[in-house]
C-alpha positions as CSV (number, residue, x, y, z in Angstrom):
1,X,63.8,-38.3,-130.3
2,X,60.9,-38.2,-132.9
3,X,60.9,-36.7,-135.7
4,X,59.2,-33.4,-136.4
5,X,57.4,-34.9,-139.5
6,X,55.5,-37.2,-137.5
7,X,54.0,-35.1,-135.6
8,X,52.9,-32.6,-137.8
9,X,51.4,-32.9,-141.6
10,X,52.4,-28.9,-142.4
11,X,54.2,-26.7,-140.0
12,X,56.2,-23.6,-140.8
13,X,59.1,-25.3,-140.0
14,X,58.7,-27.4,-142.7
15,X,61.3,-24.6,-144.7
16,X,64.5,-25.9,-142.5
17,X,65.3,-28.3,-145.3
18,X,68.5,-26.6,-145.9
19,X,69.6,-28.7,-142.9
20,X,71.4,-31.5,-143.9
21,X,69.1,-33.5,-141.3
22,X,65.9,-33.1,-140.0
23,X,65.6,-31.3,-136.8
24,X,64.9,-33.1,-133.8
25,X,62.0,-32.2,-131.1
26,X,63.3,-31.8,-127.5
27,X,61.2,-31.8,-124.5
28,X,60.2,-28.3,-122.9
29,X,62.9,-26.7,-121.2
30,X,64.6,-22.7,-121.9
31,X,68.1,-23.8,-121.3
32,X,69.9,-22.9,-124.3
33,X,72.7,-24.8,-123.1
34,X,70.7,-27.9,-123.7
35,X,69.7,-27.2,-127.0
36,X,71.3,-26.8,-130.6
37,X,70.7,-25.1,-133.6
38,X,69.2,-28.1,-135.1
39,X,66.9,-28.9,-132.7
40,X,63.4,-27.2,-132.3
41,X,61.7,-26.5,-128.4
42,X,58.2,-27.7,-128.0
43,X,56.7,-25.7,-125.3
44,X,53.1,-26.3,-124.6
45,X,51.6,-25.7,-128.1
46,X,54.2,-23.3,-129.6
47,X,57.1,-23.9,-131.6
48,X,60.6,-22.3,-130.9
49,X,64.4,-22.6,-132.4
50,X,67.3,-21.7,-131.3
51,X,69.2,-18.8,-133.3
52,X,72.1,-17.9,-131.4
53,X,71.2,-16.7,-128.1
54,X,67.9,-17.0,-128.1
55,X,64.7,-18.8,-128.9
56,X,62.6,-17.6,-131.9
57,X,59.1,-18.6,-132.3
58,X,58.2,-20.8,-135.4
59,X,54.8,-21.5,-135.1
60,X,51.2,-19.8,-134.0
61,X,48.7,-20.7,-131.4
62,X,46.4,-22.6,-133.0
63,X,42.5,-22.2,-133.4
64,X,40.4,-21.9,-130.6
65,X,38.3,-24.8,-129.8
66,X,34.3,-24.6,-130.3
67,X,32.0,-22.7,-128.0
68,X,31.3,-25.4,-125.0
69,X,27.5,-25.9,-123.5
70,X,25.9,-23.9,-121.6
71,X,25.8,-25.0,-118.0
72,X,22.8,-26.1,-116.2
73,X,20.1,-23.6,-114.6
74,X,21.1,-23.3,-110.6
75,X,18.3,-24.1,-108.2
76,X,16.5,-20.8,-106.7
77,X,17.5,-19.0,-103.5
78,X,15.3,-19.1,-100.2
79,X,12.4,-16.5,-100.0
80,X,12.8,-13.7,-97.8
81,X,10.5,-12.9,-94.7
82,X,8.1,-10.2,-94.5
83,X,8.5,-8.2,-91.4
84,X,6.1,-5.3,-89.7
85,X,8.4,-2.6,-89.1
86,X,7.1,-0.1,-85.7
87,X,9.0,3.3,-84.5
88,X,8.8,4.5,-81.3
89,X,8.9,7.1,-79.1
90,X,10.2,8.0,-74.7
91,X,11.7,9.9,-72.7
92,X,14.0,7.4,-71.2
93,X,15.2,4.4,-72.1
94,X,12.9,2.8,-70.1
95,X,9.8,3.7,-72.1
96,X,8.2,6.5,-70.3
97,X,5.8,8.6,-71.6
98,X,5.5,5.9,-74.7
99,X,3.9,7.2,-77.9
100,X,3.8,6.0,-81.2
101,X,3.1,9.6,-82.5
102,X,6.4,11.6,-83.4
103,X,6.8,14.1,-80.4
104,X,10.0,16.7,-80.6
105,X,10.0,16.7,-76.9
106,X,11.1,12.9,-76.2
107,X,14.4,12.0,-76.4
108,X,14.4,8.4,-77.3
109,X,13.2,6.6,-80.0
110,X,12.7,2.6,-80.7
111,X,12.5,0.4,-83.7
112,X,10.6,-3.0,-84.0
113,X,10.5,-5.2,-87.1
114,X,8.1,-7.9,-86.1
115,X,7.4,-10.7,-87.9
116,X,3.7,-10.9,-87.0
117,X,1.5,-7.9,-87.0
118,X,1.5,-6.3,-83.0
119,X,-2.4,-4.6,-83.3
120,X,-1.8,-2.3,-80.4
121,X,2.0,-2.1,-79.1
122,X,3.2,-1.4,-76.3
123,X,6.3,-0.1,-74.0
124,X,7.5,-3.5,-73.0
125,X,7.4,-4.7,-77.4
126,X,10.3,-2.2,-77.6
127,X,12.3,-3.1,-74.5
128,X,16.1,-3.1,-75.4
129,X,15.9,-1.0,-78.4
130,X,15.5,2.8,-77.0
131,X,18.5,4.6,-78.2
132,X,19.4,8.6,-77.1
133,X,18.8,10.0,-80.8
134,X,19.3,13.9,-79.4
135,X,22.3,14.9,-77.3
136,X,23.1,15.8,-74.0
137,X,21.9,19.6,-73.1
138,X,24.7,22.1,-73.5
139,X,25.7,23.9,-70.2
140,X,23.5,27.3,-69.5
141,X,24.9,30.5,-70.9
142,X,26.3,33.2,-68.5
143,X,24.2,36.4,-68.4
144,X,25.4,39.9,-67.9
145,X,24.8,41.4,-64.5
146,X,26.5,44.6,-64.9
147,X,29.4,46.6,-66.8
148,X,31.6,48.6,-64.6
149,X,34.7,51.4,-65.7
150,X,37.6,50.3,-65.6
151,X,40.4,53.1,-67.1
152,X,40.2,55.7,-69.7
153,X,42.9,57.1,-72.0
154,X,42.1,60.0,-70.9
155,X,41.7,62.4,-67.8
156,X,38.5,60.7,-66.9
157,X,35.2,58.7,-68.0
158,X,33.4,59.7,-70.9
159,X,36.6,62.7,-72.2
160,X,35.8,63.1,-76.3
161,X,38.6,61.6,-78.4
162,X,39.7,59.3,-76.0
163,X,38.9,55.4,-74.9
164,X,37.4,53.8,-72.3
165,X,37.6,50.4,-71.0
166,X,34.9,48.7,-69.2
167,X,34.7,45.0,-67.4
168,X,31.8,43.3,-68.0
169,X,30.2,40.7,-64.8
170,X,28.5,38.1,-64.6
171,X,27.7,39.0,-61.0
172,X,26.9,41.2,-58.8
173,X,29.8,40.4,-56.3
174,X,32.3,41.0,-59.0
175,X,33.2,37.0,-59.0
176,X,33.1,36.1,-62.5
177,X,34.6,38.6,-64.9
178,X,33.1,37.9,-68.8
179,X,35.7,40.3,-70.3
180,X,36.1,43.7,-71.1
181,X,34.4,46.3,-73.4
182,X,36.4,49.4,-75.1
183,X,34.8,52.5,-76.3
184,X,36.0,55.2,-78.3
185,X,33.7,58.6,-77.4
186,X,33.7,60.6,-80.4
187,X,34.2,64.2,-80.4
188,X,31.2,66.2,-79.5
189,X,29.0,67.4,-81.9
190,X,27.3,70.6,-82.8
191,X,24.6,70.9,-84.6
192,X,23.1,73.1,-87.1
193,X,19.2,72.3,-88.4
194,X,15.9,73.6,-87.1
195,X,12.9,71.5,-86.3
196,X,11.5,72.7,-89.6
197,X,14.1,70.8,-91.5
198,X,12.0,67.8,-90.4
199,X,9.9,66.4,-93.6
200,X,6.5,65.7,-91.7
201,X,7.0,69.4,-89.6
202,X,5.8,72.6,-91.2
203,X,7.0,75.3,-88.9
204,X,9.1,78.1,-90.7
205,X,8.0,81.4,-88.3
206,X,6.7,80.2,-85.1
207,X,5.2,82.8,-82.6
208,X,6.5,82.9,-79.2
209,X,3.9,80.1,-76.9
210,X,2.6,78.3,-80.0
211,X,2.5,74.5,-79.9
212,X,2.8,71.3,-82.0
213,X,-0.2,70.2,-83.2
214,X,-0.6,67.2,-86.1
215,X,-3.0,68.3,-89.0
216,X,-4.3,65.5,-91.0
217,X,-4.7,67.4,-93.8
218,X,-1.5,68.1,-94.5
219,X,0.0,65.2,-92.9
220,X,2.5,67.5,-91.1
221,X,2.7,68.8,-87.3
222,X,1.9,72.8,-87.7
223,X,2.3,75.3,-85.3
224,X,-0.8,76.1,-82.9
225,X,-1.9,78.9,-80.8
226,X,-3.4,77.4,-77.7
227,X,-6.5,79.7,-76.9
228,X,-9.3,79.2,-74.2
229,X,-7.6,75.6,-73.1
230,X,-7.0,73.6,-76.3
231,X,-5.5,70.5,-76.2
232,X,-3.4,68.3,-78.8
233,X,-6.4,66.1,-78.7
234,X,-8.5,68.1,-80.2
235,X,-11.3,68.1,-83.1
236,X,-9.1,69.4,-86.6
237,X,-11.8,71.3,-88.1
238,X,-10.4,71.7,-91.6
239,X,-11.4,67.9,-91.8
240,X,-15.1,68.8,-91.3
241,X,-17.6,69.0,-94.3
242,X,-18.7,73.1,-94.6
243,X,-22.7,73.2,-95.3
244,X,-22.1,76.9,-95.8
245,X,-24.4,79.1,-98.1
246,X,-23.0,82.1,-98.8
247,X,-19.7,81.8,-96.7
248,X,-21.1,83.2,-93.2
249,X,-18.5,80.9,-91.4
250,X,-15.1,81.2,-90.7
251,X,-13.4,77.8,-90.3
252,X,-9.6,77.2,-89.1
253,X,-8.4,74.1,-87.8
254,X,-9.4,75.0,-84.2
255,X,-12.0,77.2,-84.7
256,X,-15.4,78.1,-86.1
257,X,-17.2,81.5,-86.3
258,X,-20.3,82.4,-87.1
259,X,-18.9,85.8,-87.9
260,X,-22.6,87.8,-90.6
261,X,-25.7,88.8,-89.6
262,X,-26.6,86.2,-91.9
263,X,-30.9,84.8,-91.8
264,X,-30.3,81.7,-93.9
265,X,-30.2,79.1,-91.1
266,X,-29.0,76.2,-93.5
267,X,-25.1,76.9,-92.3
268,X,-23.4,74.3,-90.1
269,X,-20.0,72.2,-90.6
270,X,-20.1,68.2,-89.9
271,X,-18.1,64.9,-89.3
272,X,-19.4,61.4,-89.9
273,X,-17.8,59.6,-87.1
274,X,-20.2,56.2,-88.2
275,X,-23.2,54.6,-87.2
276,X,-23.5,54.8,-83.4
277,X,-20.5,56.1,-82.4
278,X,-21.7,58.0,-80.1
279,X,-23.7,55.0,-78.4
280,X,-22.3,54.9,-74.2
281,X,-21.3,57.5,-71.8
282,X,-19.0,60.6,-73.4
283,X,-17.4,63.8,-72.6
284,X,-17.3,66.5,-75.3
285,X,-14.7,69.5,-74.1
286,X,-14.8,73.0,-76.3
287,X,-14.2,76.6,-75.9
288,X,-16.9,79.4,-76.7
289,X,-17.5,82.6,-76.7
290,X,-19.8,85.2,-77.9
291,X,-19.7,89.1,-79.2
292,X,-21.6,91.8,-78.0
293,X,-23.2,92.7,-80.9
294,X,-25.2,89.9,-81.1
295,X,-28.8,91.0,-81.3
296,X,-31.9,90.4,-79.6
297,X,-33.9,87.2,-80.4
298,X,-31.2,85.7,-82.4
299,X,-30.5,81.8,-81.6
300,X,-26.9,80.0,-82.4
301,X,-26.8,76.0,-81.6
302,X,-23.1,76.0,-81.2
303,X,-23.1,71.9,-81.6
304,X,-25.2,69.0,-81.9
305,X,-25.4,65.3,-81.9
306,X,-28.0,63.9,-84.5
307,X,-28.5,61.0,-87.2
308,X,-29.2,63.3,-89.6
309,X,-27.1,65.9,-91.4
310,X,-29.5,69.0,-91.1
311,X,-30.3,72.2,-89.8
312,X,-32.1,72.1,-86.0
313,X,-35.0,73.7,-88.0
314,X,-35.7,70.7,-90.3
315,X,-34.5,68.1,-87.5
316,X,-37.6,70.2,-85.6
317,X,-40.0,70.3,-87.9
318,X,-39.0,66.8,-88.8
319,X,-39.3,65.1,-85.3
320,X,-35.9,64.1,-85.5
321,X,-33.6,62.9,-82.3
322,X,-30.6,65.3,-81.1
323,X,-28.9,66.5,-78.5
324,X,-27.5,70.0,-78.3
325,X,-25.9,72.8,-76.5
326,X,-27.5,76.4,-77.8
327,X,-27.3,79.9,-77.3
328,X,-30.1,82.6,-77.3
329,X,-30.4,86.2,-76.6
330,X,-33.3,86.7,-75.6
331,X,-35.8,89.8,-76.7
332,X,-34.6,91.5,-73.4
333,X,-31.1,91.2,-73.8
334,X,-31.0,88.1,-71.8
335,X,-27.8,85.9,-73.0
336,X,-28.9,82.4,-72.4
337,X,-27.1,79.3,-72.5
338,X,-28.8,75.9,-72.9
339,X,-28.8,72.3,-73.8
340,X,-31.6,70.3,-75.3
341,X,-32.7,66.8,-76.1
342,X,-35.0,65.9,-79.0
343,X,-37.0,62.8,-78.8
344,X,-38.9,62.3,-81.6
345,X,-39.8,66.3,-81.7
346,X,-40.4,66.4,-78.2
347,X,-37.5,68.9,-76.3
348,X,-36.5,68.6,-72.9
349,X,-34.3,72.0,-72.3
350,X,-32.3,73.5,-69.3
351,X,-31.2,77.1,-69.2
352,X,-29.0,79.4,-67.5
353,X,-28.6,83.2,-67.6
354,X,-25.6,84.1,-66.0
355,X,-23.1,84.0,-68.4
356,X,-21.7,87.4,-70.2
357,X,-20.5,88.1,-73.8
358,X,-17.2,89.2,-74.8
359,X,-16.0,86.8,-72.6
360,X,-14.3,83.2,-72.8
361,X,-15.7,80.2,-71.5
362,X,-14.8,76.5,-70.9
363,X,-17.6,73.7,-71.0
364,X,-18.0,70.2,-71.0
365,X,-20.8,68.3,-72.0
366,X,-21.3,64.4,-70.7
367,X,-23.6,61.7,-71.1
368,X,-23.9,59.6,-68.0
369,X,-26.2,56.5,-68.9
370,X,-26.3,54.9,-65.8
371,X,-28.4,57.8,-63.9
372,X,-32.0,57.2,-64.2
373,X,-33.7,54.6,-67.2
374,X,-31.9,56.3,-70.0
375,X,-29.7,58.5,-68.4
376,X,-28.2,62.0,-67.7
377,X,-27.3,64.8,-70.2
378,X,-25.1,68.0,-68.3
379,X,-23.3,70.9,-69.3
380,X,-21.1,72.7,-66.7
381,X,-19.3,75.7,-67.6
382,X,-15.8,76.7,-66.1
383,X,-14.1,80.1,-66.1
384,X,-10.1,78.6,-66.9
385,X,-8.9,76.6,-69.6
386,X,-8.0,74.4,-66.8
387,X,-11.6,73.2,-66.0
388,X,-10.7,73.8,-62.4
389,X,-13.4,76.7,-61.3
390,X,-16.9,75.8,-62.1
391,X,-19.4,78.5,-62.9
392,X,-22.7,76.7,-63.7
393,X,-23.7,73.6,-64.7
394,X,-27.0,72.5,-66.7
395,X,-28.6,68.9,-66.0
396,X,-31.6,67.7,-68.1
397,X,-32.4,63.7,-67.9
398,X,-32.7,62.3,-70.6
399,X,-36.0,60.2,-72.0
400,X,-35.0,58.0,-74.3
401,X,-31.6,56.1,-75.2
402,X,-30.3,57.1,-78.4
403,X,-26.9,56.4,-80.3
404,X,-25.9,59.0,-82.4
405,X,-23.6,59.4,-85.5
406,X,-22.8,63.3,-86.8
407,X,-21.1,66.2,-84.9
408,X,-22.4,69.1,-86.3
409,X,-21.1,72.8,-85.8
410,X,-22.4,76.8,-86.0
411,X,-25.8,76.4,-87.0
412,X,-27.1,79.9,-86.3
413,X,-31.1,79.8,-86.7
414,X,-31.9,83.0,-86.1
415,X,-29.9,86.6,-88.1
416,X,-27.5,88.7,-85.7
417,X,-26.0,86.1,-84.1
418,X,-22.3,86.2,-83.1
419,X,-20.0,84.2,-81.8
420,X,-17.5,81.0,-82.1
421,X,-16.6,77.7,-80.3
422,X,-13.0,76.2,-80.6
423,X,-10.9,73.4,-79.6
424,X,-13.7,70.2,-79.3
425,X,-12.0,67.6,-77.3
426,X,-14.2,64.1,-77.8
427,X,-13.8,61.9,-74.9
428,X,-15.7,58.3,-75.1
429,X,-15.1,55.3,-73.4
């Protein structure tokens, strides 16, 4: 065995001298059976004695060697390929109905990376690669033919308080049964408001034979006395401008009634229903009447169609275009009804004489263009609300073809006139 000294110049077992020899360096091994107290374990580059039953380290590692060189640079990898990448679309895998636009009705799609650029592809380039991308339709639902009653808790179908049970088919043989259906029927119900608890209904004391009629100004339904045929249709007066000097007319939503002696003949009410409204055929529907007391020579136009909102005086003297129903009592006593076109000043007028006052009548007045060049202007007059028995009728054709804008109302030319007209129903095509 060699001595420690000569292996080591310093080592911290260098303090052992209390031992009467110098310790002794054994080959590596950890069987304290083969080693003594005197003798020292090399083991790799540590340093261990025995004390007792075990080994004690002696000595440290010792200092780490010097940083190495730094390997060599490794050669570079191999370059990657480019590749043209095309999408597809079919509707089987075989390519039919190929597209190279997206299209949610196709069911396959394809994928091509090419390495050479493919100008225009086609089907057979993608050939092997359709895949499904959607799946398979889901089976079609079951509809409901018909529900039929099956039982009741109670005495019968339908008893308040008690359940019902229906079974619901999916045919109408009764084949394929869907299920059931239970309903409870409530208790019946009794109810306690009136129509006028309704927010857009304004109807506290109606009169016995009134009916619902919707009044724009208000924006509620209000209760209306049909008189001389009106209809739900018709013209809501209160909506109309009033031209009215000195108050000579009466207005309601229905109704107006030139009601004075008045001589001023600037008085009328008008609508602008806009520029050429009144341009084809149309059918103007109204109630009139007139008093008794209306005197001799006095002229009413009850309405009129006209571009201009004026009295027929200044549309006269004016040359302006209208068309009009009138009525005139002659010096005589005559009561004459009429209708007149304007053209440019020029009147075309028919008249009838047969007509009474105190007395209701029913008219309607229609434009039917395709008669003649321009067309045909009539008035026939019924005795019912119903338009059902004719009395007279008025034809005058026409000389020129004209659109017109304003409705205007109860121009009374002439003092001493009487009378009213009521519920204008305006039919146009």
């Amino acid at each position: 065995m060699r001595k420690l000294s000569s292996l080591f110049k310093r080592t911290p077992f260098d303090d052992y001298d209390k031992f009467n020899n110098a310790p002794t360096v054994i080959k590596e091994t950890t069987d304290l059976s083969q080693i003594s107290d005197k003798e020292i374990v090399l083991n790799d580059k540590d340093l261990f004695v025995r004390k007792g039953n075990e080994l004690q380290q002696i000595g440290g590692s010792g200092k780490a060697g010097s940083k190495g060189e730094a390997g060599k640079q490794g050669s570079s990898g191999t370059n990657g390929i480019s590749a043209f990448v095309y999408i597809a679309y079919a509707s089987d895998a075989s390519g039919t109905d190929f597209t190279m636009t997206f299209d949610s009705a196709l069911d396959y799609i394809a994928i091509l990376a090419s390495a050479t650029e493919i100008t225009s592809p086609i089907a057979t380039d993608f050939t092997g690669l359709w895949k499904n991308y959607k799946g398979e339709d889901g089976d079609p639902g079951q509809s409901i033919d018909h529900i039929s009653f099956t039982s009741s808790t109670g005495t019968g179908q339908g008893e308040p308080g008690k359940t019902d049970t229906y079974t619901v088919w999916g045919d109408v043989a009764e084949t394929i049964n869907l299920g059931t259906l239970t309903v409870y029927n409530g208790a019946d119900g009794a109810g306690s408001g009136t129509l006028d608890d309704l927010s857009d209904v304004n109807v506290p004391s109606p009169s016995d034979g009134q009916v619902l009629t919707w009044d724009a100004a208000t924006s509620k339904w209000i209760p209306t006395t049909v008189t001389g045929g009106g209809s739900l249709t018709t013209e809501n007066l209160l909506l109309y401008i009033e031209n009215d000097v000195g108050n000579y007319l009466t207005v309601t939503r229905d109704r107006v009634v030139w009601n004075s002696g008045y001589t001023a003949n600037s008085n009328f009410i008008y609508k602008d229903f806009g520029a050429t409204h009144f341009s084809a055929d149309f059918e103007i529907r109204f109630a009139f009447y007139w008093l008794s007391n209306t005197g001799d020579g006095s002229v009413c136009y009850k309405f009129y169609l006209s571009n201009d909102i004026d009295t027929i005086t200044n549309l006269n003297t004016n040359a302006k275009d209208y068309l009009a129903v009138f009525f005139n009592q002659t010096v005589g006593g005559a009561k004459t009804l009429g209708i007149r076109e304007s053209n440019g000043g020029s009147l075309t007028t028919a008249t009838n004489t047969a007509l009474t006052t105190n007395t209701f009548y029913y008219g309607k007045l229609t434009r039917d263009e395709s008669v003649g060049t321009y067309g045909e202007l009539k008035l026939q007059v019924y005795s019912d609300a119903n338009f059902t028995t004719l009395i007279q009728t008025l034809t005058i054709t026409l000389t020129e073809k004209q659109d017109f804008r304003y409705l205007l109302l109860g121009n009374v030319v002439t003092a001493n006139n009487y009378g009213l007209i009521e519920y204008i129903d305006i039919i146009t095509p």
